[in-house]
C-alpha positions, -999 to 999 in steps of 0.1 A, spaced: 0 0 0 13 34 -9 20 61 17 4 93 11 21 125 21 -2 150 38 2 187 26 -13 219 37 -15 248 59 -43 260 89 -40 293 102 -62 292 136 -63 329 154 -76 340 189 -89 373 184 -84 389 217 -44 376 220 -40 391 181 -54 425 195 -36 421 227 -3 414 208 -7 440 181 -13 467 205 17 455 225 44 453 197 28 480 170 18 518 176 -3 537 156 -16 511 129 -38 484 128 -38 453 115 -52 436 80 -65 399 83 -67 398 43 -26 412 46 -18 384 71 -36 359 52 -17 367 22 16 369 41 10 335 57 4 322 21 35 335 7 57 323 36 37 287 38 45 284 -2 12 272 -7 -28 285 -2 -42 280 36 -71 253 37 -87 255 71 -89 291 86 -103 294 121 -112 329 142 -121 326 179 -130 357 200 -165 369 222 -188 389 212 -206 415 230 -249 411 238 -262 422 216 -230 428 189 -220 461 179 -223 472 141 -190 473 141 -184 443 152 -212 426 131 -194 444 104 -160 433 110 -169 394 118 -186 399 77 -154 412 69 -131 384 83 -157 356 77 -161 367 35 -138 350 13 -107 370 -5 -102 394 -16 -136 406 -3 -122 394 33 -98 371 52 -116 342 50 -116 331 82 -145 307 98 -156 326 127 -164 310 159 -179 333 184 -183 329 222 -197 348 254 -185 372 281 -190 365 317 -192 390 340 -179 389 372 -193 408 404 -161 405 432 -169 410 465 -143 410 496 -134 380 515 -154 372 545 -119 376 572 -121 410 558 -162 417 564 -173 404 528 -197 424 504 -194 438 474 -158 460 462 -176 494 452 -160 525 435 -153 551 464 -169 577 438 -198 564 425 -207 537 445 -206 512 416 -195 471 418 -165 464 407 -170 440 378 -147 421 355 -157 403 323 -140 379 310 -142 356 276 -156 319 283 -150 287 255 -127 305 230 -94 286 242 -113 253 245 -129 259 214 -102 266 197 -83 233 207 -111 212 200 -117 227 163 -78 225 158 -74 191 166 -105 180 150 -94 203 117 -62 181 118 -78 150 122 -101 158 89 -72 172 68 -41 165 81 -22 195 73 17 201 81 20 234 91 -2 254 116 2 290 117 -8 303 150 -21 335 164 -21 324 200 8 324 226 -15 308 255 3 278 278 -32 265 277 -27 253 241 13 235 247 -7 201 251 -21 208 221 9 221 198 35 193 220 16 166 202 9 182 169 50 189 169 61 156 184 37 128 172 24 146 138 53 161 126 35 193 122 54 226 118 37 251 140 41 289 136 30 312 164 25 348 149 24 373 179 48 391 201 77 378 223 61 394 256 32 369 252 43 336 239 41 314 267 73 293 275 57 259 272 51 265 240 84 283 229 102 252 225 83 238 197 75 268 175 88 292 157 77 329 160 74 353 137 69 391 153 40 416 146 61 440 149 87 428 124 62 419 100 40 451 103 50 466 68 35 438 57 -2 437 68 -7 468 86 -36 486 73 
């Protein structure tokens, strides 16, 4: 029986690290998903199969943001096309611990909670579409906008028992160090002439 070789490139991004690491690295410009698209093509050699965009989404959605989700979800050269996968926000009321009299944190000035919000499903969603986008296509080379330790289980295996070259696009200051070993990065900010918009 002959032994096929598996080709092909998946770019997979996490919105809210891509913002977080633009704004980080690059001042002054923003970033084109089209641009990046297009650089990832030309430094893969070859077109990108699956293409993958995780973030949360405000309720209800902004214009903007309905707007911008069209845009990355169209296909070129309309838009990046990305699949997009939204999730939700949870908010979070914090109160003080009970050895220190409990209740609610409140602003000294206007008496408002204090109240974080915080995304919930995106990393989990974006490991189980990854590896399931690998299992259906068995690409070789993973171009990742994501520096989060949560996904070095994820990339580990793809790297050791797939043979899977993995690309983290991002910023130094927030790739995590489990998953340094096994990738290799490629800047924002020395890549900005590139796709900035």
């Amino acid at each position: 029986m002959a032994t096929t070789t598996r080709t092909g490139v998946a770019w997979f991004v996490d919105g809210a690290y891509a913002l977080s690491a633009w704004n980080g690295s690059v001042y002054g410009a923003k970033f084109d998903y089209l641009k990046l698209r297009l650089f990832i093509e030309q430094d893969a050699g070859e077109p990108i199969g699956d293409a993958y965009y995780f973030n949360c989404d405000s309720d209800p959605p902004t214009v903007a943001q309905t707007n911008f989700n069209k845009f990355l979800s169209s296909a070129p050269p309309k838009g990046a096309g990305l699949r997009v996968k939204l999730y939700w926000l949870q908010s979070k009321a914090h109160e003080w611990p009970a050895s220190v009299g409990g209740g609610p944190i409140l602003h000294p000035a206007t008496g408002e909670q204090y109240t974080t919000k915080s995304q919930k499903g995106v990393d989990v969603g974006l490991a189980f579409n990854l590896m399931r986008s690998h299992a259906k296509r068995g690409w070789k080379k993973l171009y990742l906008v994501a520096g989060d330790g949560d996904f070095h289980e994820v990339v580990q295996y793809l790297v050791e028992n797939e043979g899977v070259e993995v690309t983290v696009i991002g910023a130094h200051f927030s790739i995590s160090g489990e998953i340094a070993p096994y990738v290799r990065v490629i800047e924002f900010k020395d890549i900005e002439a590139a796709i900035a918009r």
